[in-house]
C-alpha positions in Angstrom: -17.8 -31.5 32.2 -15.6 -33.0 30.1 -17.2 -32.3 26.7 -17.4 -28.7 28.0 -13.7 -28.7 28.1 -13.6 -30.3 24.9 -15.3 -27.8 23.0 -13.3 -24.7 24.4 -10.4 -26.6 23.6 -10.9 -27.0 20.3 -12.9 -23.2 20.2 -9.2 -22.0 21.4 -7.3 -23.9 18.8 -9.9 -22.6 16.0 -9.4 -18.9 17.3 -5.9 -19.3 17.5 -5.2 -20.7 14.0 -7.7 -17.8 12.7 -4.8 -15.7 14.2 -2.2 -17.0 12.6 -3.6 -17.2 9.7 -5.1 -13.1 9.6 -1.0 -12.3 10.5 0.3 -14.6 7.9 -1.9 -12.4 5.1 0.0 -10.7 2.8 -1.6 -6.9 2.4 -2.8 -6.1 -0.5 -0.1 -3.4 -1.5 2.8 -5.4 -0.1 6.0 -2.8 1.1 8.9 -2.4 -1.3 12.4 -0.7 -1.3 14.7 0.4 -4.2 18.4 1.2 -3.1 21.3 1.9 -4.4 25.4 2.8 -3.4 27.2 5.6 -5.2 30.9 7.6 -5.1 32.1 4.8 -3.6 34.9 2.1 -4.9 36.2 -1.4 -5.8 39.4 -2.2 -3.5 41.4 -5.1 -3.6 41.1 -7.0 0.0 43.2 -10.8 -0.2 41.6 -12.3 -2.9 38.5 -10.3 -3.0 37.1 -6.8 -4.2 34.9 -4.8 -1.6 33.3 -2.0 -2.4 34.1 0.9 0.4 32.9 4.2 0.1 29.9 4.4 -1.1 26.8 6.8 -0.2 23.1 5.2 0.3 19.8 6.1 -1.7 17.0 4.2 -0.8 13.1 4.7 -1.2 10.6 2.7 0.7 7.1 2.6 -0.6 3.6 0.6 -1.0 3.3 -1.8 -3.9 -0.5 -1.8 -5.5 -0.7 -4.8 -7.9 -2.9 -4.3 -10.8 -5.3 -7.2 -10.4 -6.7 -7.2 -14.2 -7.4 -3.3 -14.1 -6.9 -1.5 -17.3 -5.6 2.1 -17.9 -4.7 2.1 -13.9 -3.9 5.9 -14.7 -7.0 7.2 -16.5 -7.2 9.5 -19.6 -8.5 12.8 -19.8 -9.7 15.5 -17.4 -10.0 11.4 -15.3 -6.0 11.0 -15.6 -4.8 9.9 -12.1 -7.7 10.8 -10.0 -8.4 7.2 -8.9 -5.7 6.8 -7.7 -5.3 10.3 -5.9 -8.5 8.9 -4.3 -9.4 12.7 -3.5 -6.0 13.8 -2.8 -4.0 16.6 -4.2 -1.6 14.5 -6.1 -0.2 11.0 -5.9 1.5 9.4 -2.9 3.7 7.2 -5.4 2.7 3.9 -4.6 0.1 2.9 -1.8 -0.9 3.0 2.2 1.9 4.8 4.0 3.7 7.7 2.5 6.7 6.7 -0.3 9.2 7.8 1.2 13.2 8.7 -0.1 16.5 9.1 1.7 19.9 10.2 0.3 23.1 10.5 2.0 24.8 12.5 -0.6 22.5 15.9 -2.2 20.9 15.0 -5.6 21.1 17.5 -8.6 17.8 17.3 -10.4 16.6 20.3 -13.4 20.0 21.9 -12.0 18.3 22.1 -8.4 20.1 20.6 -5.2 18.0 18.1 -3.4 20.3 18.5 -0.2 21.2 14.8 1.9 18.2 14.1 4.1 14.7 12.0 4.1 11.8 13.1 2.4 8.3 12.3 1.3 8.3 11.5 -2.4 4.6 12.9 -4.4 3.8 12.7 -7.9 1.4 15.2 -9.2 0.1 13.7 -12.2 -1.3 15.1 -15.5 -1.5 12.7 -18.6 1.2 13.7 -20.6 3.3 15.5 -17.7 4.1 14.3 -14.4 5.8 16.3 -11.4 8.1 14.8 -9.1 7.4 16.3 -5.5 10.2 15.8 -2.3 9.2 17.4 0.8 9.7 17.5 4.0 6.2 17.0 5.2 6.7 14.2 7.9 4.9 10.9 7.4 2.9 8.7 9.9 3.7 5.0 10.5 0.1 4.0 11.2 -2.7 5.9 10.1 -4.2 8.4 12.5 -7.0 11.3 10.9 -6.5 13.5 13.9 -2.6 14.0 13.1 -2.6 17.1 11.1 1.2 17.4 11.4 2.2 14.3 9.4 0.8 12.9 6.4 -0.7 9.2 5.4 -0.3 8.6 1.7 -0.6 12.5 0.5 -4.1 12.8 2.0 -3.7 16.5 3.7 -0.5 17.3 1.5 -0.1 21.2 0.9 3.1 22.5 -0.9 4.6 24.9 1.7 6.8 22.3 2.5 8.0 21.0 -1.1 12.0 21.3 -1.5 12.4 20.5 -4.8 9.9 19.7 -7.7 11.2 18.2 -11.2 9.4 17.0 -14.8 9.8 13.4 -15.6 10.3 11.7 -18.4 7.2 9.9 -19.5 7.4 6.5 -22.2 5.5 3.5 -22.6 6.6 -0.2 -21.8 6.3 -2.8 -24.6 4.7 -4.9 -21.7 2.4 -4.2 -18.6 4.1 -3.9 -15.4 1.7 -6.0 -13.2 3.2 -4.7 -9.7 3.9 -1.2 -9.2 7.7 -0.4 -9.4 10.1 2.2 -8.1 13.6 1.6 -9.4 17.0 3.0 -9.7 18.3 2.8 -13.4 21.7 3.7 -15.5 23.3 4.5 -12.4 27.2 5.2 -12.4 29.2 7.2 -9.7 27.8 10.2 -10.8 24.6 10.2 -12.4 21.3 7.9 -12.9 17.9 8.3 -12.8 15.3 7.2 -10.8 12.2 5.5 -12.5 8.7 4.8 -11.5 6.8 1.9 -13.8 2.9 0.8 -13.7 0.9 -0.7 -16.4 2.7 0.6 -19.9 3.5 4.0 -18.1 7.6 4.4 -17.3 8.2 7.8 -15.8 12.1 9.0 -15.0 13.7 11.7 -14.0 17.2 11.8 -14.4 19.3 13.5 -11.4 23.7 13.9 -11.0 25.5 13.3 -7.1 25.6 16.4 -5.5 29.1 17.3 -3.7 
């Protein structure tokens, strides 16, 4: 009887450490966030500048890593279809819908993105890629019966797109291991937002909206 109890004891620690251990995993596309404050100001307070004012932009998306792939993007009539993974474009990163959310409107092409959240796409062609915010909703966890939100882009249709603009595509003098979504040359009232991956940069510049 004792050795009985033995045994699930130690069967409960094993289980439980298998636990911990499958929670502790890192996914494979860890989560990522670019942010950044703008119209804002520096203002003397004692012996100490805050900065008071200032209007959020933030994106929240899914980091793939390249793990020793080459040419992540593809060439030819192949360009980007991996990583649509059968989708009509991009979902700008990986797992759950890349999401963006401005508290000001953002001027992009001369078009008004107005202050909201949206879903951020990328429709991708080898020498021109499309910058896609939309207002199609996006799921937290993945469920294929929802047909009125969206995982990644799989079910995206454009009757919802607000505002589509070209990016600006160059190539890094290094490979970008980790796929990156940043805010760049950003001042009070302009910047651009940039997307890296292998030796791709893509940007599309955009001016604070009033």
């Amino acid at each position: 009887m004792r050795f009985r109890s033995w045994i699930l004891l130690i069967g409960g620690v094993v289980v439980l450490g298998c636990l911990v251990l499958a929670q502790a995993q890192k996914p494979a596309c860890p989560p990522g966030t670019a942010a950044t404050q703008v119209g804002g100001k520096y203002v003397q307070a004692q012996n100490n500048q805050r900065y008071q004012g200032g209007k959020w932009i933030e994106i929240s998306y899914g980091r793939p890593i390249k793990r020793e792939r080459q040419n992540v993007f593809g060439a030819g009539a192949e360009y980007g279809k991996k990583l649509n993974d059968d989708a009509p474009v991009w979902r700008a990163g990986a797992n759950q819908t890349t999401r963006l959310k401005t508290e000001v409107p953002l001027v992009f092409d001369g078009k008004t993105l107005p202050a909201g959240e949206y879903c951020v796409f990328v429709d991708l062609k080898e020498k021109a890629w499309t910058i896609i915010f939309s207002t199609w909703p996006a799921q937290e966890k993945y469920d294929p019966k929802n047909k009125e939100a969206l995982w990644g882009s799989y079910g995206y249709t454009p009757d919802k797109d607000v505002l589509r603009a070209t990016m600006k595509l160059d190539t890094l003098p290094f490979s970008m291991d980790q796929f990156t979504i940043a805010f760049i040359d950003i001042t009070s009232v302009d910047g651009k937002l940039a997307m890296m991956w292998d030796k791709t940069m893509a940007t599309v510049a955009f001016k604070v909206g009033s």
